[in-house]
N, C-alpha and C positions, 0 to 999 in steps of 0.2 A: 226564797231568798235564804242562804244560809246564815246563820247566827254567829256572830263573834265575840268573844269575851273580852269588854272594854275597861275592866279594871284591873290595876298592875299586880291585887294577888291571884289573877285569874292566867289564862293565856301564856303568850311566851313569858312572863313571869314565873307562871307555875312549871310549866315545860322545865325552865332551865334552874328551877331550884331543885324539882324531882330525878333530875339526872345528876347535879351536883354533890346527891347523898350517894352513888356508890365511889366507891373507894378505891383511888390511883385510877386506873383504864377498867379498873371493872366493870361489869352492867350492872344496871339496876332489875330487880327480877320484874319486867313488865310484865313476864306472863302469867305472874299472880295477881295482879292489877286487873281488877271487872271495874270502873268508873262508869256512867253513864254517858252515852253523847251529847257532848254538851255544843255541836257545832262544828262548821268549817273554818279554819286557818288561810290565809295564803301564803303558804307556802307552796311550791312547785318543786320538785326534782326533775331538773331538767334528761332528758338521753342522754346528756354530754357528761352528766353528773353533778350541775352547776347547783346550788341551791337555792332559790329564789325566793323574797320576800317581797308580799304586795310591789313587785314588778322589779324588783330590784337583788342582785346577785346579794347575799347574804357574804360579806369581805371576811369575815374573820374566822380562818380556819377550826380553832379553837369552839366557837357557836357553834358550827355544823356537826361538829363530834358529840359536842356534848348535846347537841339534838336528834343526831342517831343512833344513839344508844338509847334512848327512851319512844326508837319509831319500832310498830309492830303494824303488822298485816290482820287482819281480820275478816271474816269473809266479805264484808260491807267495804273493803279496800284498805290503803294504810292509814295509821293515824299517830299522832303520838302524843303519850299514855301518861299518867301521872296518875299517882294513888287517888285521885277527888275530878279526874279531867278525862274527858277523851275527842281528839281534836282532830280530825279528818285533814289528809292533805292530798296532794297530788303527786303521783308519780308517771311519767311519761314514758318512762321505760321498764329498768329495775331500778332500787332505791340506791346500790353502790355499782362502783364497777373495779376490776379487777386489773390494777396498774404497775405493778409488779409480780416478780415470781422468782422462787431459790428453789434451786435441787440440792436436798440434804440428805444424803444417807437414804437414798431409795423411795424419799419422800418431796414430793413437789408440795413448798408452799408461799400462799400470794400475797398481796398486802391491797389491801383495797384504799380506796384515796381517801376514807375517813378513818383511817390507821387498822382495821380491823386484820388481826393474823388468821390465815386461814388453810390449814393442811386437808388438801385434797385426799381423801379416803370413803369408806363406810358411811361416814356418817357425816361428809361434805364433797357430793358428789358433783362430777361434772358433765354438764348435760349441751349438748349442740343439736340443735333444732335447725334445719337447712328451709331457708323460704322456697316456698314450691313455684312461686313463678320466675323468682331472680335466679335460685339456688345459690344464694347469701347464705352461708353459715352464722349462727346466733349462738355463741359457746356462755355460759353462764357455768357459776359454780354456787354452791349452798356455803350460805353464812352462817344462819341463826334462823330460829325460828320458821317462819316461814319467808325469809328476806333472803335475796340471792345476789351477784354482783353478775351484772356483763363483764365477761373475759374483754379487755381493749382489743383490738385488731393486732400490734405490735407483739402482746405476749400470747396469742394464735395463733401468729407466724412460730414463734418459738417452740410454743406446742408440738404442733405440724412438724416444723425440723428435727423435734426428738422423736420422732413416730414411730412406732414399728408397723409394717403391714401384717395384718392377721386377717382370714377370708375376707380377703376385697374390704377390708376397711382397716384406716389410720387409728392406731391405737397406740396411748400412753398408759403409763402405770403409775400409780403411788401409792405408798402404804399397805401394797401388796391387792390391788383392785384397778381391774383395769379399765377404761373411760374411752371410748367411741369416737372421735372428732368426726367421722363421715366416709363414705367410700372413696375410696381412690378414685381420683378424676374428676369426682363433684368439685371443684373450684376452691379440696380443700389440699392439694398436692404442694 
């Protein structure tokens, strides 16, 4: 049975005080934060992106932000992190996904639905895993850390639209690096 932290300076108290210290939309630097595990939360990240508490969608845009800015991956799964806490939750797919997207100046970048900007390059790659028995493409792009967002299906169409073919595969560019969507014909034309 997992443990939960039943006092208000404990738990989602602590969560959303240790996210309220950085500054405007900055982050908080979780990945200087070692805390011990103190326990499982319920929270869920639904596929859809939905966030869920003890069974119930978490309403307030505002909460959720300021909850994933303090989520990190670890190899024991994700959790989120506070200088004295470390809180295990669930994610059912990836922790964001990818609901916008701008071409600026030879750069594609996307907006994830808990406001995060993210310029597809070097160092936030984008990665499309095709399922081997549907041949479903699965586009993701790198956030942070080790947290990724699922590309929506809407702006993978848009992807795919701007493509160019390079040997037998759809290919986009940003930042001067080019990113893979699948070979022509797999289901991703």
């Amino acid at each position: 049975m997992s443990e939960r932290p039943k006092t208000e300076t404990g738990g989602l108290a602590a969560v959303a005080g240790a996210a309220k210290q950085a500054p405007g939309r900055g982050l908080p630097p979780v990945h200087l934060w070692h805390p011990e595990h103190c326990g499982d939360i319920d929270i869920i990240i639904r596929a859809d992106g939905v966030w869920m508490h003890e069974g119930a969608p978490i309403g307030r845009a505002e909460l959720v932000r300021l909850f994933s800015t303090v989520l990190r991956k670890d190899p024991d799964g994700y959790h989120l992190v506070t200088p004295a806490e470390k809180l295990k939750i669930t994610v059912e797919d990836l922790p964001f996904r990818a609901v916008t997207l701008e071409h600026v100046g030879g750069r594609m970048v996307f907006t994830t639905d808990v406001g995060d900007g993210v310029e597809a390059g070097a160092g936030h790659p984008i990665v499309v895993e095709t399922d081997p028995v549907t041949g479903e493409p699965a586009p993701r792009i790198h956030v942070r850390g080790d947290l990724w967002a699922r590309i929506v299906r809407s702006i993978f169409y848009e992807l795919v639209e701007t493509a160019t073919v390079e040997d037998g595969r759809l290919v986009v560019r940003s930042d001067g690096e080019s990113f893979a969507l699948g070979p022509v014909g797999a289901g991703v034309e």
